[in-house]
N, C-alpha and C positions, 0 to 999 in steps of 0.2 A: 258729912264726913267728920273724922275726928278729928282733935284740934290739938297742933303743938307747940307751942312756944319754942322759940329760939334765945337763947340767951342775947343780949343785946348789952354792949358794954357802950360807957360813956367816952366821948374821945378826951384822952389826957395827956397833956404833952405833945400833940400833933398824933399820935398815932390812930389808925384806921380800928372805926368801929365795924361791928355786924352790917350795922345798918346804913352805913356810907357805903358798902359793897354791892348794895344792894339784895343782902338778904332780904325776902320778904318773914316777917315778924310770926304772922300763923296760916297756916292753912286755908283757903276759900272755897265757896260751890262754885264759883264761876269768873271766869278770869276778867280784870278790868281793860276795854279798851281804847280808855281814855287818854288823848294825845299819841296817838297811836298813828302815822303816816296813812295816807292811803293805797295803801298795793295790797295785791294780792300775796305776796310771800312769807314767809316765817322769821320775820326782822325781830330786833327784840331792839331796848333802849340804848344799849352799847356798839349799836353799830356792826353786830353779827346778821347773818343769814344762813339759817338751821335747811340744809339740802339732803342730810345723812339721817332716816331714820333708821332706830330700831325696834325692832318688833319683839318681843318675850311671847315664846308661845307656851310656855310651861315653866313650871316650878318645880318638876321632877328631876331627878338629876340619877342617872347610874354610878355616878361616883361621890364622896365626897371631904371634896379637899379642902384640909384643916384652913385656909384663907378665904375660903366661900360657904362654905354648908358646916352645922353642927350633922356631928356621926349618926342622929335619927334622921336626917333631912329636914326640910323645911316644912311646915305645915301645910299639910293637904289644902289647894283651893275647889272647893264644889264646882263640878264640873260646867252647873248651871251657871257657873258664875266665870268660867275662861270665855274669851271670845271665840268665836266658831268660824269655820272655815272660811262660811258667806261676809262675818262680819269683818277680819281679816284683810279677806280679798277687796270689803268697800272700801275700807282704809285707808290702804295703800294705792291706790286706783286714784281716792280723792287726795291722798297727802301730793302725788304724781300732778295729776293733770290738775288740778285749783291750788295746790300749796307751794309751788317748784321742788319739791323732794328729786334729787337725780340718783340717790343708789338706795337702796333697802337690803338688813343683814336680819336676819331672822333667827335669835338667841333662848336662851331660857333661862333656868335650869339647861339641860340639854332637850335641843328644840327634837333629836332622834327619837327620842320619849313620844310622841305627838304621832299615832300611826297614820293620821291623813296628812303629815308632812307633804306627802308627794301631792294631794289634792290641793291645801296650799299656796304650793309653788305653781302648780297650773292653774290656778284660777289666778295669780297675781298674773304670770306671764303672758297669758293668754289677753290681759286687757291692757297690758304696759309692757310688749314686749319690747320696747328700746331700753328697758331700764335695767341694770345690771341686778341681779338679786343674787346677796350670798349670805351664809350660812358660818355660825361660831356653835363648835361640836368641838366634846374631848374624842370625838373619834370610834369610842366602842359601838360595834355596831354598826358601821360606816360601810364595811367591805363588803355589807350585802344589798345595801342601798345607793351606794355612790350610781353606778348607770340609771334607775329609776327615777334618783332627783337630777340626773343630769338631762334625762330624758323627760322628764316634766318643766326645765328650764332655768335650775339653777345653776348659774355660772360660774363660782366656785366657793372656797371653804376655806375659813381659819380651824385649824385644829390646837386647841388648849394641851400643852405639851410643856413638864418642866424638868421635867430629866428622862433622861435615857438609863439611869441606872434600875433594873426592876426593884431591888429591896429598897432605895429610896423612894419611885413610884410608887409602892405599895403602901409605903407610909405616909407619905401623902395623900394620899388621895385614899387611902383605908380599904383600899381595893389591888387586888391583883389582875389589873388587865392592862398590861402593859405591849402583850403579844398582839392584843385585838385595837391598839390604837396602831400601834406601827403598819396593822393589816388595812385599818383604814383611810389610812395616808396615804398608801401606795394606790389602793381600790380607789380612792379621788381623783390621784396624778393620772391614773390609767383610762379613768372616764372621761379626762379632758378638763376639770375643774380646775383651771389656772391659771392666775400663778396661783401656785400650792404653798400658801403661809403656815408658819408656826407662830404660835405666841405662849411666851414662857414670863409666867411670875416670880419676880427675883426673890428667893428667899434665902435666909444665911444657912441654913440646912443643905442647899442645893448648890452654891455658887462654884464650889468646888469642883462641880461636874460641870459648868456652862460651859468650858472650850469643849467639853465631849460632846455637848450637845449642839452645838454650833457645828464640829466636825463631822453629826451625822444627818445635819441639816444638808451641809451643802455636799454630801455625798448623794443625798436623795433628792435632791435639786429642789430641794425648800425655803422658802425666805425665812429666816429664823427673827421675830422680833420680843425682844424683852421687855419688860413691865412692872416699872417699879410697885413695890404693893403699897395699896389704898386702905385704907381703914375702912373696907367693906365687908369683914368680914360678921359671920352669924356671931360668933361668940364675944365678938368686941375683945381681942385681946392684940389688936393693934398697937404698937408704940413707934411713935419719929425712931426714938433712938436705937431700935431693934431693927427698923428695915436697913436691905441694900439699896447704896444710890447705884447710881448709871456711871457715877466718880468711881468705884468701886467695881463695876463690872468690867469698866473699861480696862481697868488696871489688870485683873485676871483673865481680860481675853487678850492685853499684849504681848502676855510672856509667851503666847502660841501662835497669835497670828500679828501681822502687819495691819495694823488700820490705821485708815486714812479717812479723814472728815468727812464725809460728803453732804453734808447739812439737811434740808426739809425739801424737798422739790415742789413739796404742795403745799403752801403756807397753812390750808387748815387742816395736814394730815397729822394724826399724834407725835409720828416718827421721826427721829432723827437717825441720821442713816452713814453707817461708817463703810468704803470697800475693805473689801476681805482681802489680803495678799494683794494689793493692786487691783482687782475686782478680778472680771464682773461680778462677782460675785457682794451682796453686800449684808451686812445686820445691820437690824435695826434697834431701836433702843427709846420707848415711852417713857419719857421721865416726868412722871404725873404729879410727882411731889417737887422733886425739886429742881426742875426746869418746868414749870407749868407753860401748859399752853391753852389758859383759858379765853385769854383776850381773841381767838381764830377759832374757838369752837365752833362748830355746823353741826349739830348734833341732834334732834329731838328724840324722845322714846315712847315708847308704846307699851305698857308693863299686859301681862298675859292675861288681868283680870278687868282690862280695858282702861288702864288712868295714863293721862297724859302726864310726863314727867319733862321739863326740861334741862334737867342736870339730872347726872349721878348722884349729889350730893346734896340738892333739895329735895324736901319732906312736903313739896308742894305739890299737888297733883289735883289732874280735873275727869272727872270722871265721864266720858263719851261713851262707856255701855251704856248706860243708862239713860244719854243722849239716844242713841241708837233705838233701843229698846223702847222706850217710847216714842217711838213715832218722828223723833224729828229729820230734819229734811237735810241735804250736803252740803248746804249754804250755814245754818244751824253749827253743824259741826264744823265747818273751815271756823270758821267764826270762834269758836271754843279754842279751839289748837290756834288762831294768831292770836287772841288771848293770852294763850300759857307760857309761848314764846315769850311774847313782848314783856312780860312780867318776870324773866329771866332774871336771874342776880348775874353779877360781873364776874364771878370766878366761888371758887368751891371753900375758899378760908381755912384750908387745913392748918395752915402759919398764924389764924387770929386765936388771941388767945381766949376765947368765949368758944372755937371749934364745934359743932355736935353734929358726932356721926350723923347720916339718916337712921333713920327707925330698921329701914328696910335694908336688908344686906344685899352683894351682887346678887348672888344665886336668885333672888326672889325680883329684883329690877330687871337686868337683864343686860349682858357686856354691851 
């Protein structure tokens, strides 16, 4: 594997280096698992337990919006080189029944890209059918697949959603299909795929429209959640001081509606959770920057060209195709992946000042 260094600053003054964080310094073939507890689960050294994986099944994307894809796309992966439907389905089977995985979300690029999607989702369900399995799609394309992957077993869908205005959509996201997402949200709601969430990236471009967008949420009976932006995108032109906070969202959704607290219900879920007018109805609000919640992560990933990742934001990864592919055995692979866990860093460092992005942008890891 190729090899990165992470900048590593000395501690001066008391404050937190890279490596007090537990950044690991460069890339490895093979995870270490040394002092390492003995269970079977996906612990790591800070006292987390990873239950949520995610799966990337593609790097393809039908759209592409200026905070995740450059306007060519992302680099073609050789097909020989995505994982396959059977290897997929081993994964998830073993991440389930050897690793305690309890939900699996199947991302990309846009995972609708992926025509045996539907085979997929029936080979996972079929061998772990207690496990909820969903799905993160901008939607296009939806409305004529939603009954077949409900009818193959997935249980429901986040739809990537950051305005309701078309000519703002279209500039975002460099595409004009703003008719065929809204068609696939409803084509979801109708198949039974619920609750039917939204998640919208806060951008200063768009915010102006979030109470419209909240208001056409909870007319279509959607959970609307927003998502401060991350420094993942293709082009690297992220800055702190150019994103919206969730301080800021807050502010332009009070002048429309009434919100009231409602805090985390899940301690490890992203969201913070305000009612809407007195509810039930409620938004939510990922504040990934600056209300982290990295200390309750349950997170693992699974990138499309088979590398084990356990942050968004490390450049560490282990590569189980190639496990797979030669020959090794489920015990082999458990073994890699509580590896890659337990070699987790404590949080993402966007606030140290040595920061570096990953190499890899969302579109190509996977939400």
């Amino acid at each position: 594997m190729a090899t990165r260094t992470h900048a590593a600053a000395t501690c001066h003054n008391g404050s937190v280096t890279l490596v007090q964080m537990g950044i690991p310094a460069v890339r490895s073939g093979r995870p270490s698992l040394d002092g390492r507890p003995d269970t079977p689960f996906l612990v790591d050294r800070f006292g987390r337990t990873a239950r949520d994986l995610r799966v990337s099944i593609t790097e393809k994307c039908s759209l592409r919006c200026t905070y995740c894809m450059p306007e060519e796309g992302l680099p073609a992966i050789p097909t020989q080189e995505l994982l396959t439907v059977d290897e997929i389905v081993r994964l998830v089977v073993l991440a389930v029944r050897e690793l305690g995985v309890r939900e699996v979300r199947f991302t990309g690029g846009e995972p609708l890209l992926r025509r045996d999607l539907e085979r997929i989702i029936a080979g996972c369900h079929e061998h772990v059918p207690e496990v909820p399995l969903a799905m993160t799609t901008n939607g296009v394309g939806l409305a004529h697949r939603a009954r077949g992957l409900a009818a193959a077993g997935l249980s429901r869908v986040n739809v990537s959603l950051d305005t309701v205005d078309r000519l703002g959509f279209a500039h975002l996201t460099r595409r004009d299909r703003l008719d065929s997402v809204f068609a696939g949200i409803r084509a979801a709601r109708d198949a039974g795929l619920a609750p039917m969430k939204v998640n919208a990236v806060l951008m200063r471009e768009t915010l102006s429209g979030a109470a419209d967008l909240l208001r056409w949420c909870l007319d279509e009976d959607c959970e609307l959640r927003f998502i401060e932006e991350m420094p993942l995108d293709a082009d690297h032109e992220w800055a702190r001081a150019n994103m919206v906070t969730a301080a800021e969202l807050l502010e332009v959704l009070g002048a429309r509606f009434e919100l009231t607290e409602a805090g985390r219900p899940d301690p490890s879920a992203p969201a913070e959770t305000w009612l809407v007018d007195s509810g039930p109805a409620t938004v939510g609000i990922i504040a990934t920057v600056t209300r982290k919640f990295c200390d309750s992560c349950d997170r693992t990933r699974l990138t499309a060209d088979g590398m084990l990742r356990s942050c968004l934001f490390s450049d560490q990864e282990f590569d189980v195709r190639q496990a797979l592919r030669s020959g090794a055995d489920d015990a082999d692979i458990a073994d890699i992946w509580r590896g890659a866990m337990w070699n987790k860093w404590a949080g993402h460092g966007i606030d140290a000042a040595g920061f570096v992005p990953p190499e890899r942008s969302m579109g190509a890891i996977g939400g």
